[in-house]
Biotite code that builds the C-alpha atoms (Angstrom):
import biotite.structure as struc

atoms = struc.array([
    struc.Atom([38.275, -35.230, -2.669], chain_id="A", res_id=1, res_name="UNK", atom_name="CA", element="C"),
    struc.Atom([38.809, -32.018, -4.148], chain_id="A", res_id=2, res_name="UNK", atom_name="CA", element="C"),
    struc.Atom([36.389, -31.671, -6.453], chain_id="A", res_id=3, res_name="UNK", atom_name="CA", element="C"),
    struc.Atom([33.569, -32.755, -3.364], chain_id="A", res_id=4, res_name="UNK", atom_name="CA", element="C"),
    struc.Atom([34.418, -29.488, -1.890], chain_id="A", res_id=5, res_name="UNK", atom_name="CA", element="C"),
    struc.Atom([34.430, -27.715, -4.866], chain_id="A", res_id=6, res_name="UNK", atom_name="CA", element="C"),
    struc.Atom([31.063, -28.963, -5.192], chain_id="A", res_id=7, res_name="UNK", atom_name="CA", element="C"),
    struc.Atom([29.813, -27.958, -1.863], chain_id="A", res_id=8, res_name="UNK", atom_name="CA", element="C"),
    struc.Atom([31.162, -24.544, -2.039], chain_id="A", res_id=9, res_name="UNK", atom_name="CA", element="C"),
    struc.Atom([29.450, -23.896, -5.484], chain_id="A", res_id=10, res_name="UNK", atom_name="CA", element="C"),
    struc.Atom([26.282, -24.800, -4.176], chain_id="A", res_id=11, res_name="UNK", atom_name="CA", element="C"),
    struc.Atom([26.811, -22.695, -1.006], chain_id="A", res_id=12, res_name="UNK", atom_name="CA", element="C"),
    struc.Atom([27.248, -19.967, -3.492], chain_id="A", res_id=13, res_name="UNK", atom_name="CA", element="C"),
    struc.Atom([24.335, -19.732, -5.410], chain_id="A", res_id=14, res_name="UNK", atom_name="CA", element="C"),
    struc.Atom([22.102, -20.207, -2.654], chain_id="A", res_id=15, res_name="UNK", atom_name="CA", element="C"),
    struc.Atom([23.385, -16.731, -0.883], chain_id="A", res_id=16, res_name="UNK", atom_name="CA", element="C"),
    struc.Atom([24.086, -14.849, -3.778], chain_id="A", res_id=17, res_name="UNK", atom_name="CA", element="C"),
    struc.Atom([23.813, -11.234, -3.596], chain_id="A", res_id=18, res_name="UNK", atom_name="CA", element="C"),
    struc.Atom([21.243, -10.592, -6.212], chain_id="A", res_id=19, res_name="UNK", atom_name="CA", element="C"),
    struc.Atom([19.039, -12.923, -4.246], chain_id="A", res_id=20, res_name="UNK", atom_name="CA", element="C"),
    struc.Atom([19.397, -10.918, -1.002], chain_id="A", res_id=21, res_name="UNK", atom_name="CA", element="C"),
    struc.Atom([18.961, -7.488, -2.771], chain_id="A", res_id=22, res_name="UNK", atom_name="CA", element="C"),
    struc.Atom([15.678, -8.647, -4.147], chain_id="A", res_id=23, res_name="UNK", atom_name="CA", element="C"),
    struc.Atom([14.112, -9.869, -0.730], chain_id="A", res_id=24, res_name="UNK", atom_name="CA", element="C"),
    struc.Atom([15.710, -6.599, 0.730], chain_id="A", res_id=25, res_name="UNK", atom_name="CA", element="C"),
    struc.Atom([14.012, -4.251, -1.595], chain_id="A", res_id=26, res_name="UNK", atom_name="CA", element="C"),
    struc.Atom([10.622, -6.101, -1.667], chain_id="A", res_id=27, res_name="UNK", atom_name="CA", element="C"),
    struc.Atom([10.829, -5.268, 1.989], chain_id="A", res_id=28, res_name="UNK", atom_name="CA", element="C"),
    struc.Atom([11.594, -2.020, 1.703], chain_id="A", res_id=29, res_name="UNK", atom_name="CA", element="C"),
    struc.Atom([9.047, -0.755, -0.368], chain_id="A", res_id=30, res_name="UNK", atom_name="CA", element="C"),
    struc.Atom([5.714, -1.631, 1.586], chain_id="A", res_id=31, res_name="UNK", atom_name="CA", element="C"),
    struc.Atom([6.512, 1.255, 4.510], chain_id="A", res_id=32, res_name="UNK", atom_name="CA", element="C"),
    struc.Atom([6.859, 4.287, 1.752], chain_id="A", res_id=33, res_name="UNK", atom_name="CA", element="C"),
    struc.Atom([3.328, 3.066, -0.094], chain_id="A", res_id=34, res_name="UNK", atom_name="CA", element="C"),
    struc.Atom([2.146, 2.589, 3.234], chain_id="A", res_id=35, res_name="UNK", atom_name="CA", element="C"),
    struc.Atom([2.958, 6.223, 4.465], chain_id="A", res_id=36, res_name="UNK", atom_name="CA", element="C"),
    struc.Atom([1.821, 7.742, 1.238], chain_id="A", res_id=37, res_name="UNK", atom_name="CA", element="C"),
    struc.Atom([-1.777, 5.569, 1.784], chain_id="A", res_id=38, res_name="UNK", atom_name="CA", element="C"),
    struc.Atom([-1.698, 7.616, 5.079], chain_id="A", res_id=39, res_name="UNK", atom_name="CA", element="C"),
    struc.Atom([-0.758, 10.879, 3.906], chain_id="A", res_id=40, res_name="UNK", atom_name="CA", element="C"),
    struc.Atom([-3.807, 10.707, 1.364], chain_id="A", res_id=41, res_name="UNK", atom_name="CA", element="C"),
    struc.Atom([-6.196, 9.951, 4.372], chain_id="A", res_id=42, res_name="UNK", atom_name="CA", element="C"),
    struc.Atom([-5.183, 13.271, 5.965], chain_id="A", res_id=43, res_name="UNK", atom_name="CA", element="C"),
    struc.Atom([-5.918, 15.182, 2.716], chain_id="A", res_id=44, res_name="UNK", atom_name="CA", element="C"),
    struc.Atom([-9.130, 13.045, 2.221], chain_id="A", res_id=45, res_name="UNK", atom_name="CA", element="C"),
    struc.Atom([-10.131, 15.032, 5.636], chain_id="A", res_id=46, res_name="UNK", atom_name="CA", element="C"),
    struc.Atom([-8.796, 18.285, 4.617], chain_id="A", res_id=47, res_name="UNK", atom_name="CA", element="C"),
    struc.Atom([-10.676, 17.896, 0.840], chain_id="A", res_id=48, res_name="UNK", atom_name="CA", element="C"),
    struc.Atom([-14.146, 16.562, 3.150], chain_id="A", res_id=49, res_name="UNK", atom_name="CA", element="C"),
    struc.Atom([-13.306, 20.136, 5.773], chain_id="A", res_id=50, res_name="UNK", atom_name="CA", element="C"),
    struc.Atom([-12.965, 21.925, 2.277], chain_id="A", res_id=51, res_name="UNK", atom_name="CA", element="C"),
    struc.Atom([-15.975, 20.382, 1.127], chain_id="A", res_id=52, res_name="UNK", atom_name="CA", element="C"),
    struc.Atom([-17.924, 20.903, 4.077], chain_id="A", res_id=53, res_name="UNK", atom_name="CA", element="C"),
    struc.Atom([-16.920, 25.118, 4.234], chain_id="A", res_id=54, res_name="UNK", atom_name="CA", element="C"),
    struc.Atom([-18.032, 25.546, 0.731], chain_id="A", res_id=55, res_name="UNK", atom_name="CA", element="C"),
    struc.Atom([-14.618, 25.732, -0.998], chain_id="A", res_id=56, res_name="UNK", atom_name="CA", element="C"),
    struc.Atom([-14.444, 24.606, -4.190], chain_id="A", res_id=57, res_name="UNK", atom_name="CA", element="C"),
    struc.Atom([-10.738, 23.302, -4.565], chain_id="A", res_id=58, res_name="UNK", atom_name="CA", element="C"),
    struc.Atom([-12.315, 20.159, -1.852], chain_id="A", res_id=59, res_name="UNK", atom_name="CA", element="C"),
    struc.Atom([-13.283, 18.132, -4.568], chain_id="A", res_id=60, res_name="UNK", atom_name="CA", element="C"),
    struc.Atom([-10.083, 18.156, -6.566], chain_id="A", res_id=61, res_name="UNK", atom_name="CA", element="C"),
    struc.Atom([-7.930, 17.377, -3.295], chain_id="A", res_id=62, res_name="UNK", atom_name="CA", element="C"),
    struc.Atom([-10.244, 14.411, -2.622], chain_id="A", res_id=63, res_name="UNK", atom_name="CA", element="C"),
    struc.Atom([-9.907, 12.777, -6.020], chain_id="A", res_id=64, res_name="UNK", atom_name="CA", element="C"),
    struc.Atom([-6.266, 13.404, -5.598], chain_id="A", res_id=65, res_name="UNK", atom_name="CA", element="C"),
    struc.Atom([-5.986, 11.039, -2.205], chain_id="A", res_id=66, res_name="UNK", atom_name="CA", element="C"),
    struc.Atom([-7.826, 8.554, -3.860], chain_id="A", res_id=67, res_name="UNK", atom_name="CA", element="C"),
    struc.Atom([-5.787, 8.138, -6.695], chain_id="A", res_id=68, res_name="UNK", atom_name="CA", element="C"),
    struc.Atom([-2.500, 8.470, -4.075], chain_id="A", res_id=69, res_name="UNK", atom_name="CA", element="C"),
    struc.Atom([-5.032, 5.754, -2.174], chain_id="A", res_id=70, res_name="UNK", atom_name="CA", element="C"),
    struc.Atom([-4.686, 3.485, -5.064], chain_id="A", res_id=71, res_name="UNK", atom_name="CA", element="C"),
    struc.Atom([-2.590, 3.718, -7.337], chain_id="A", res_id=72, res_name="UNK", atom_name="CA", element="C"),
    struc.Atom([1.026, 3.149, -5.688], chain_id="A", res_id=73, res_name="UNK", atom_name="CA", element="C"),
    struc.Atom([-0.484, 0.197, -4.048], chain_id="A", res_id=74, res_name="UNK", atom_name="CA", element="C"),
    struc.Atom([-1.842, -0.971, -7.522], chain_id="A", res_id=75, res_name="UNK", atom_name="CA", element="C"),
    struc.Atom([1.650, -0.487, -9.364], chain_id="A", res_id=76, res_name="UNK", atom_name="CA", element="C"),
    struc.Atom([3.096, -2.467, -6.830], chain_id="A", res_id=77, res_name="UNK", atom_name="CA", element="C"),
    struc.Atom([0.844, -5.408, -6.468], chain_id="A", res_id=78, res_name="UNK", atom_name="CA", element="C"),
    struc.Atom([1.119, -5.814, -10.377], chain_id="A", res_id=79, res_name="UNK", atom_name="CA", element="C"),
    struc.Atom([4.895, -5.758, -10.274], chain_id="A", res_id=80, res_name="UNK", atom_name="CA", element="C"),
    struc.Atom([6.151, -9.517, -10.990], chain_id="A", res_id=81, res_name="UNK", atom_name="CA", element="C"),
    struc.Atom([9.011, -9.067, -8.589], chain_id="A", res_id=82, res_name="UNK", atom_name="CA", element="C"),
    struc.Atom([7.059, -8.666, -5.377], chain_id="A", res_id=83, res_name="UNK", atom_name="CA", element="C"),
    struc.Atom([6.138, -11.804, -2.675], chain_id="A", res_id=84, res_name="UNK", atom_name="CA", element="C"),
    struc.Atom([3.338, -13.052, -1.259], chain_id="A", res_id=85, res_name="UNK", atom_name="CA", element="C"),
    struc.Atom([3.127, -11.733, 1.969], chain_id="A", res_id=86, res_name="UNK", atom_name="CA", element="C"),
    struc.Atom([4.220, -7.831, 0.802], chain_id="A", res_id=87, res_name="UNK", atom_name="CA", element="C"),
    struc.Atom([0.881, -8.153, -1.821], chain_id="A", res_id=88, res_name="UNK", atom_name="CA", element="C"),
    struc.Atom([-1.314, -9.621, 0.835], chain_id="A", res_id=89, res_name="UNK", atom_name="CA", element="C"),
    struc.Atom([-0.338, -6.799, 3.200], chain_id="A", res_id=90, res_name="UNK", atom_name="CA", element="C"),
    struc.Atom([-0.604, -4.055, 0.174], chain_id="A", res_id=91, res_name="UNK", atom_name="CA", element="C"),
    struc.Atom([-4.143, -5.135, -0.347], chain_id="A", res_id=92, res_name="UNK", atom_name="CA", element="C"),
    struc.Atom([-5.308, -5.089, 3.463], chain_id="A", res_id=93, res_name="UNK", atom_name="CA", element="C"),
    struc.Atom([-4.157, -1.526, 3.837], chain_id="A", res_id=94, res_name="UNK", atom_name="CA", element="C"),
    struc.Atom([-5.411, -0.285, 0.638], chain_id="A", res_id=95, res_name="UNK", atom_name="CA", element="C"),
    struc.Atom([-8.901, -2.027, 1.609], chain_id="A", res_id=96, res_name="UNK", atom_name="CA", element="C"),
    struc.Atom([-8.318, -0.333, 4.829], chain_id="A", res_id=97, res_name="UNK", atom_name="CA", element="C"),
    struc.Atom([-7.489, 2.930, 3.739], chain_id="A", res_id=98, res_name="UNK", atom_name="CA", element="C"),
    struc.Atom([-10.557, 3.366, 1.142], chain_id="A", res_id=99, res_name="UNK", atom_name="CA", element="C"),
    struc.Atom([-12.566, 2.082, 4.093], chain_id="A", res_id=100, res_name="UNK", atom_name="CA", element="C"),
    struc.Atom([-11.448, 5.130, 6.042], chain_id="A", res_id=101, res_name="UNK", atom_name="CA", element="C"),
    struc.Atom([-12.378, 7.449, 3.370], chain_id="A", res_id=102, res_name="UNK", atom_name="CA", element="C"),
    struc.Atom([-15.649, 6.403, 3.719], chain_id="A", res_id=103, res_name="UNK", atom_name="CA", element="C"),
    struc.Atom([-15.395, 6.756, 7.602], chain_id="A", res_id=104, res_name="UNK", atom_name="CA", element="C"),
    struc.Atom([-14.504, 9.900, 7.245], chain_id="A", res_id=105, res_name="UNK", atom_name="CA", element="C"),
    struc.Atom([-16.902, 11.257, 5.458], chain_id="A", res_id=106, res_name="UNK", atom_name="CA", element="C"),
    struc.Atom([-19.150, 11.143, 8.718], chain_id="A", res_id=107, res_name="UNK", atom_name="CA", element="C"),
    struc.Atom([-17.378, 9.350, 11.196], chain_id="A", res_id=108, res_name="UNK", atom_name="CA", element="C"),
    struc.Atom([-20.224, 10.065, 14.060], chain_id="A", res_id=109, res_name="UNK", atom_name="CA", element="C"),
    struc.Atom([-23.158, 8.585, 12.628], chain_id="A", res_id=110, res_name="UNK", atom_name="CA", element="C"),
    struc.Atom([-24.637, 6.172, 9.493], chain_id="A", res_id=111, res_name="UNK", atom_name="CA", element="C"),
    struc.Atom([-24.498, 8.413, 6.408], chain_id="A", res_id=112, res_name="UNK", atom_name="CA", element="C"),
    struc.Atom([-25.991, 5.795, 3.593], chain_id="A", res_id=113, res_name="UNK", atom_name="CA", element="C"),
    struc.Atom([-28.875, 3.638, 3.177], chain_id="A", res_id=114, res_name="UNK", atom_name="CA", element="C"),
    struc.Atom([-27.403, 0.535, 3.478], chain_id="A", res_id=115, res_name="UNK", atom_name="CA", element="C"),
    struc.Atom([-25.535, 0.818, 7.141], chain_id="A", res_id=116, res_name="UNK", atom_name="CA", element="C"),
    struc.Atom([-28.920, 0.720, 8.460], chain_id="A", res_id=117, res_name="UNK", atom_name="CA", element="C"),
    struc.Atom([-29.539, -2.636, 7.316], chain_id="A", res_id=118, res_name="UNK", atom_name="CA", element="C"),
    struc.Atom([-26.987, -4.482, 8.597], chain_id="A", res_id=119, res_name="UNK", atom_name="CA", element="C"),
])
């Protein structure tokens, strides 16, 4: 009889270990800062295309920058082993998202290339 509840409680155990909830906790945590960042580099893609647009030269540099901060976060992350499923699907809709934007913002009143008319 004993060793039936010994055998319950060891099983128990290793189901709710605490390396098991720190993982799922910090696969959690780490979508909102890559997120933010993704956002942050949309408001310098506007202030490199405002740069751009007034003739200073330092635009272009700032809009490579929020590209890579775009990208490359999102891209370290989705390679990482330890990440889940839904945390990678939602990395890759906001990174789609946010180099959409970049491209919305570029002239976000009217078609700007050839294509857009076509569809």
């Amino acid at each position: 009889m004993a060793s039936e509840n010994f055998a319950i409680t060891r099983k128990h155990r290793a189901v709710s270990s605490p390396a098991t909830i720190t993982r799922v906790t910090a696969t959690r945590v780490l979508f909102a800062p890559i997120a933010l960042i993704q956002a942050f580099a949309l408001v310098l893609t506007a202030v490199a295309y405002t740069a751009n647009r007034n003739g200073e030269s330092w635009g272009t540099g700032l809009f490579w920058l929020s590209l890579i901060l775009i990208f490359v976060p999102a891209a370290l992350r989705v390679a990482s082993p330890s990440m889940n499923r839904n945390e990678r699907i939602g990395l890759i809709i906001t990174t789609g998202l946010a180099l959409y934007l970049v491209k919305v913002l570029y002239t976000p009143q009217a078609f700007a290339f050839h294509d857009e008319f076509l569809h």
